[in-house]
C-alpha positions as CSV (number, residue, x, y, z in Angstrom):
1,X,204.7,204.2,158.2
2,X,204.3,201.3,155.6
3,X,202.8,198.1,156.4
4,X,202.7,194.6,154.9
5,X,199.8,192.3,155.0
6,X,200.4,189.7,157.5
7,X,199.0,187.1,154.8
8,X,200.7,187.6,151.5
9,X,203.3,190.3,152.7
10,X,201.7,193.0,150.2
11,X,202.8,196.8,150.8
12,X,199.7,198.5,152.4
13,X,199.1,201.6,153.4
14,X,198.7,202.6,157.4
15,X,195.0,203.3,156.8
16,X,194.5,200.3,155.2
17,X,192.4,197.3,157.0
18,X,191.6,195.0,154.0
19,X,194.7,193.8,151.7
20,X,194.5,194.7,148.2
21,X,195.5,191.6,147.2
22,X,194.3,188.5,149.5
23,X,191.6,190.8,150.7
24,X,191.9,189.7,154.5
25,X,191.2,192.1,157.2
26,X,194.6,193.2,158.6
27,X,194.4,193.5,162.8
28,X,196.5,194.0,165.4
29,X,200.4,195.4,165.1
30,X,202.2,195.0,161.5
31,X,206.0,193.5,161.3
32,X,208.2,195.1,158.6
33,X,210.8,192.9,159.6
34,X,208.8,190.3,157.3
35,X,210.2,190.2,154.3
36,X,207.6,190.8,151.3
37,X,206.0,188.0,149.7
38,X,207.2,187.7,145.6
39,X,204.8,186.5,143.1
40,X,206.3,183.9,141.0
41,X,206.3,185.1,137.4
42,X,204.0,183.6,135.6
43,X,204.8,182.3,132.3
44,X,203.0,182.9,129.3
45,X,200.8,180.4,127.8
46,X,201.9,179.1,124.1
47,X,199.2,178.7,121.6
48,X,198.2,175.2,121.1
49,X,199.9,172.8,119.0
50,X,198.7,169.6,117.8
51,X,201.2,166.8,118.6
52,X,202.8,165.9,115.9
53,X,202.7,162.0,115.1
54,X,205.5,159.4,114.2
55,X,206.1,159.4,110.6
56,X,203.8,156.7,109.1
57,X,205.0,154.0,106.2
58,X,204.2,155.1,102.9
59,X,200.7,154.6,102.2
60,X,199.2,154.8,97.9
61,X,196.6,156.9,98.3
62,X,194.2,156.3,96.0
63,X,192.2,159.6,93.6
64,X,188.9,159.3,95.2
65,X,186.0,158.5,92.8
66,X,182.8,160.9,92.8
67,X,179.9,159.6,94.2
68,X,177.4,157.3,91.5
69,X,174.0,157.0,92.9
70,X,173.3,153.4,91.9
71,X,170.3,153.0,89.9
72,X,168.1,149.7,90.6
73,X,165.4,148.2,88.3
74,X,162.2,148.6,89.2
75,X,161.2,145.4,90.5
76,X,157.1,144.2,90.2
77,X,154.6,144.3,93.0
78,X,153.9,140.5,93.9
79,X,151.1,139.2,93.6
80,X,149.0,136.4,94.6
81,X,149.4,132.6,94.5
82,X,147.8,131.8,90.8
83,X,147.1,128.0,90.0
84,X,149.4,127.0,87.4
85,X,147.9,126.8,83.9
86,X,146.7,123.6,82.6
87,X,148.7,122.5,79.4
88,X,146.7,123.1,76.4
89,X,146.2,120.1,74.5
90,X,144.6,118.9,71.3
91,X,141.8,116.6,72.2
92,X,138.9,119.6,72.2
93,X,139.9,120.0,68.5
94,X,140.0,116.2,67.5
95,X,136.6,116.0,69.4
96,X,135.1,118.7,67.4
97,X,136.4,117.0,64.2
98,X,135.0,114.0,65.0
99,X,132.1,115.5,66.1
100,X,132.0,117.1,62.4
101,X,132.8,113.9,60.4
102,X,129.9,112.1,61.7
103,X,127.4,114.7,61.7
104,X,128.6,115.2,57.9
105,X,128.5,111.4,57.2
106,X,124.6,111.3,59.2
107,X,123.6,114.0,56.8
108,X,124.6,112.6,53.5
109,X,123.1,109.3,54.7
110,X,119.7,110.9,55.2
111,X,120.3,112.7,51.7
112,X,120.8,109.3,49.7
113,X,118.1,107.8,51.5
114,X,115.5,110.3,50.7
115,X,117.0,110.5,46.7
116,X,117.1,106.9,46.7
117,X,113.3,106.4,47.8
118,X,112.0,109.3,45.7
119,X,113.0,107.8,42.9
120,X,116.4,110.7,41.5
121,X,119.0,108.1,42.2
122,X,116.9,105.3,40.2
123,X,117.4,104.9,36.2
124,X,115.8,107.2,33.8
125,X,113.5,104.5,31.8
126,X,111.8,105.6,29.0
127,X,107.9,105.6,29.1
128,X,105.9,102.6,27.3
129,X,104.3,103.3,24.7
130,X,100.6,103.9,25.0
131,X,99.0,101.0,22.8
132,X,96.2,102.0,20.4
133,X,93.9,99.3,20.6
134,X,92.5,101.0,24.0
135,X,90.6,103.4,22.0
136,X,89.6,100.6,19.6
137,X,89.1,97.2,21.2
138,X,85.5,96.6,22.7
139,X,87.0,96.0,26.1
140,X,86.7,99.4,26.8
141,X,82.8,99.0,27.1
142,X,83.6,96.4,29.5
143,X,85.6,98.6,31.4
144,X,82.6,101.3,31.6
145,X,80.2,98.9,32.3
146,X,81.5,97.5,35.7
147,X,81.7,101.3,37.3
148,X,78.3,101.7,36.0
149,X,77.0,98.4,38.0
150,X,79.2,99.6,40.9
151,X,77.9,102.7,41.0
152,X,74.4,102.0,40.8
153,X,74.2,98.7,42.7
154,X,76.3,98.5,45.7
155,X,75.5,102.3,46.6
156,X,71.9,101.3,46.3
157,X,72.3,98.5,48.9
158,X,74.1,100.0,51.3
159,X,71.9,103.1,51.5
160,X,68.5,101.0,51.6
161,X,69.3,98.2,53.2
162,X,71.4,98.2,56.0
163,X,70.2,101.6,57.4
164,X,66.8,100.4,57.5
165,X,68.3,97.5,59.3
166,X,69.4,99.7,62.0
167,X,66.8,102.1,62.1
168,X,63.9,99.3,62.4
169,X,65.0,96.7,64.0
170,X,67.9,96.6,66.8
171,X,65.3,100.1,68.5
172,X,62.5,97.7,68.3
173,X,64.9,95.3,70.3
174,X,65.5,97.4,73.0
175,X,62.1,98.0,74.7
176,X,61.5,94.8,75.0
177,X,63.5,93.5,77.9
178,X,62.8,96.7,79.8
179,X,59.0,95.1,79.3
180,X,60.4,92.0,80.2
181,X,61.8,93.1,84.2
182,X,60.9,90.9,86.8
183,X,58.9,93.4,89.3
184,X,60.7,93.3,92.7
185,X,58.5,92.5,95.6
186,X,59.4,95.3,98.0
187,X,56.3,94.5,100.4
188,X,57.9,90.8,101.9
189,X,61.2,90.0,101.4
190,X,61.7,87.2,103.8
191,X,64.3,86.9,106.6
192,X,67.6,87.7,105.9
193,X,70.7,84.8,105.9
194,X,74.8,84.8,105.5
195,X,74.1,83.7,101.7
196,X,72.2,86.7,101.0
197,X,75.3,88.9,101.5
198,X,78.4,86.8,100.7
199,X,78.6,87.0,97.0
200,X,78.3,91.0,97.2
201,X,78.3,92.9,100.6
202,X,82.4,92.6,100.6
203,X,83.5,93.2,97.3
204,X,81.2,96.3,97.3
205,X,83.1,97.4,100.5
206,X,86.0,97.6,98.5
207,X,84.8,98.7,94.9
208,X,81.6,100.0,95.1
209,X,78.5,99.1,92.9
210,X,79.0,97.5,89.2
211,X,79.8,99.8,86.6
212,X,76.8,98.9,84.8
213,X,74.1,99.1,87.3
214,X,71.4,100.9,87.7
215,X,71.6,103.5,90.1
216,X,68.3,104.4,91.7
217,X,67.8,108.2,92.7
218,X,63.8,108.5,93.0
219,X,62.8,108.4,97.0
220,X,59.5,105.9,96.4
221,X,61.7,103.6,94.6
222,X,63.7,102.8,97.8
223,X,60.8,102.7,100.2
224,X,59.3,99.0,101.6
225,X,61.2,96.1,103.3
226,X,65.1,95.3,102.7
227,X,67.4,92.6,104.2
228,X,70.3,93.9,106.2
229,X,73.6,93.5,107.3
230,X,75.6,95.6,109.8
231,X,79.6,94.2,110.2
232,X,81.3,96.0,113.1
233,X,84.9,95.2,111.7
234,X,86.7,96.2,115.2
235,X,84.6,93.8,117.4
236,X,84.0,91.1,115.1
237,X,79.8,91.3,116.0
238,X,77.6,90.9,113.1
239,X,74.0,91.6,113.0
240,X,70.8,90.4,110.2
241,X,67.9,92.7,110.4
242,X,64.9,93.7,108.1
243,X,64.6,97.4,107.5
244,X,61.7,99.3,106.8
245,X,62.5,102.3,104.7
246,X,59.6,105.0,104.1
247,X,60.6,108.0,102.3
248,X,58.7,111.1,101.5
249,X,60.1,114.1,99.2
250,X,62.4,115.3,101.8
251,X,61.9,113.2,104.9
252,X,62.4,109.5,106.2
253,X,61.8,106.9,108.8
254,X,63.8,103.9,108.8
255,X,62.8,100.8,111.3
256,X,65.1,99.0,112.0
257,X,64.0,94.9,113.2
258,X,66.8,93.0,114.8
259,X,66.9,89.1,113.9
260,X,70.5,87.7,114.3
261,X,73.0,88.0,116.1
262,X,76.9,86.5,115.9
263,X,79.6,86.9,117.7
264,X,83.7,86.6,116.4
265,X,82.5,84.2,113.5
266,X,80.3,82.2,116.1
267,X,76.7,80.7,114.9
268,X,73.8,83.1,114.4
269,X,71.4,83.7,117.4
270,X,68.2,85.3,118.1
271,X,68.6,88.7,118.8
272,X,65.9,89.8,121.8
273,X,67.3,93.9,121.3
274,X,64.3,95.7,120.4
275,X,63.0,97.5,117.2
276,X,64.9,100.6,116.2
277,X,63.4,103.6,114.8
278,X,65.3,106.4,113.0
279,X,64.0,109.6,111.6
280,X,65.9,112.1,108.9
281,X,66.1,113.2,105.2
282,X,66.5,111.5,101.8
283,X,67.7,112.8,98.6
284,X,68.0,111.7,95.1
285,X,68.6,108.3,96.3
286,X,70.4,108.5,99.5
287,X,68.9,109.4,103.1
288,X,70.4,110.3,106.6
289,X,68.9,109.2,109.8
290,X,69.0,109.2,113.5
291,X,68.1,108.0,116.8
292,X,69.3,107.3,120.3
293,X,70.9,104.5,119.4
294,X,73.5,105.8,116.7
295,X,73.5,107.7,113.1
296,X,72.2,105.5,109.9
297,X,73.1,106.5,106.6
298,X,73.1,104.9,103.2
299,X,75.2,107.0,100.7
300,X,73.5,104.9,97.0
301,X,70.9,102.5,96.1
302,X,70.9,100.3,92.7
303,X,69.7,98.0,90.8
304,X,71.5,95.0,89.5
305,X,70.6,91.4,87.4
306,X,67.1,91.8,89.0
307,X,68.0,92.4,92.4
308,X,68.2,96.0,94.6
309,X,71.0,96.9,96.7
310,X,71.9,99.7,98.9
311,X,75.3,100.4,100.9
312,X,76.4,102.7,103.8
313,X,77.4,102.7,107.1
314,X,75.9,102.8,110.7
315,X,77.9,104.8,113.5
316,X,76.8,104.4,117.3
317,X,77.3,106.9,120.6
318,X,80.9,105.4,120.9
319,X,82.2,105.7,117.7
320,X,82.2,102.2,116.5
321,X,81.7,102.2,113.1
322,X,79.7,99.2,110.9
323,X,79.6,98.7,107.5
324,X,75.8,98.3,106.5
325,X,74.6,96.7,103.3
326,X,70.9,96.4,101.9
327,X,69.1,94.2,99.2
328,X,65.7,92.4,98.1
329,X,64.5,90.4,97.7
């Protein structure tokens, strides 16, 4: 006995649980009262057609041009910001021919200058005629004899005359006041006063000995007694002593014997400080000497109008410096 499925009213067989066509499991009893279910035809799909548009106003339709690849110039790489260029103008040229014209006119200058004073530019004159009566007239004789005088005279006194001027007397001149020194007594010289050093002792501070003088460089001539003068500058003390100076080839002694004494300008006193003795070397004129009492040294001795001076300086423990002067007598 046929049966229908319960769900979409297919035939099915008796045996059948599933439906062929839902695919439901089929239980309990089956009605065949139930009318079967019809499928609906289905209608076949049309291929698709575009829909078709409203006719459109009449439109010119323009040929359509090929395609032009536009071709643009090659355009320059910039470059930098460049000053603009001065304008070029003429005054280097009219410099340089001025520059021309005068060195042109300088030279032509020079040119009739030197014609001028070498005598080109001057007139040709004709040359004198040489007169005959040189050869004839006596004068000529006159004219030989006056070379002849010159030459045998005046060459004659100048060769015998005045160089046996020079040669015998003015030498036997200068012996003489070497003869006539005064010799300087080196053995007492007296005490020493202001006058004796104001017209030198400074002014050889500054300058040094006269460029004429003498200087002394044997030891024994600067041995015996001297007048002295030490000026301490940064105290304002100034001392007059007699100093005793005996030197040997190489070595000295220098005794020193304090007189006076004066303080910032004030009067000169007796000085009580006892004698000072310094012992050292002296060379060619010059000696270096200590003691406890400071460092003595007297750098040149001369001699000057009759008179002999020495200058130097004196430097005690401290450092106080004073300028020392000698002279005698």
């Amino acid at each position: 006995m046929a049966k229908n499925c319960k769900f979409c009213g297919t035939p099915l067989e008796d045996w059948m649980v599933f439906c062929d066509n839902c695919g439901k499991r089929q239980d309990g009893a089956f009605s065949n009262a139930q009318p079967p279910v019809q499928q609906q035809p289905q209608r076949p799909q049309q291929p698709y057609q575009p829909a078709q548009r409203p006719p459109q106003p009449y439109r010119k339709q323009y040929q359509q041009q090929p395609y032009q690849q536009s071709i643009t110039p090659r355009q320059p790489a910039p470059q930098g910001y460049q000053a603009p260029q001065p304008k070029k103008t003429n005054v280097g040229l009219i410099i340089g021919i001025v520059a021309g014209s005068v060195t042109l006119l300088i030279v032509l200058i020079v040119i009739a200058v030197i014609f001028f004073f070498s005598g080109i530019l001057t007139p040709n004159t004709p040359p004198l005629p040489v007169p005959t009566q040189l050869y004839t007239v006596p004068a000529a004789t006159k004219a030989t004899d006056k070379p002849t005088e010159a030459e045998t005279e005046q060459p004659t006194e100048k060769a015998t005359e005045k160089p046996t001027e020079k040669q015998t007397e003015k030498p036997t001149e200068k012996p003489e006041p070497a003869t006539e020194k005064p010799k300087i007594d080196t053995d007492n010289v007296g005490d020493p006063s202001v006058n004796d050093f104001s017209q030198w002792f400074l002014k050889a501070t500054d300058s040094g000995m006269p460029y004429d003088a003498d200087t002394i460089f044997s030891n024994s001539k600067i041995n015996g007694e001297w007048k002295a003068i030490f000026m301490y500058s940064e105290t304002g003390v100034n001392e007059l002593s007699k100093v005793n100076i005996e030197a040997g080839d190489h070595a000295v002694t220098v005794t020193v014997k304090h007189k006076y004494v004066s303080v910032n300008g004030g009067d000169y006193m007796n000085d009580s400080t006892p004698d000072t003795s310094f012992d050292g070397a002296a060379d060619n004129g010059s000696l270096t000497a200590y003691s406890n009492s400071g460092k003595l040294e007297i750098w040149f001795f001369w001699e000057y109008e009759g008179k002999q001076y020495g200058l130097g300086t004196f430097t005690n423990p401290s450092g106080e410096k004073a300028s020392v002067g000698l002279m005698r007598p």
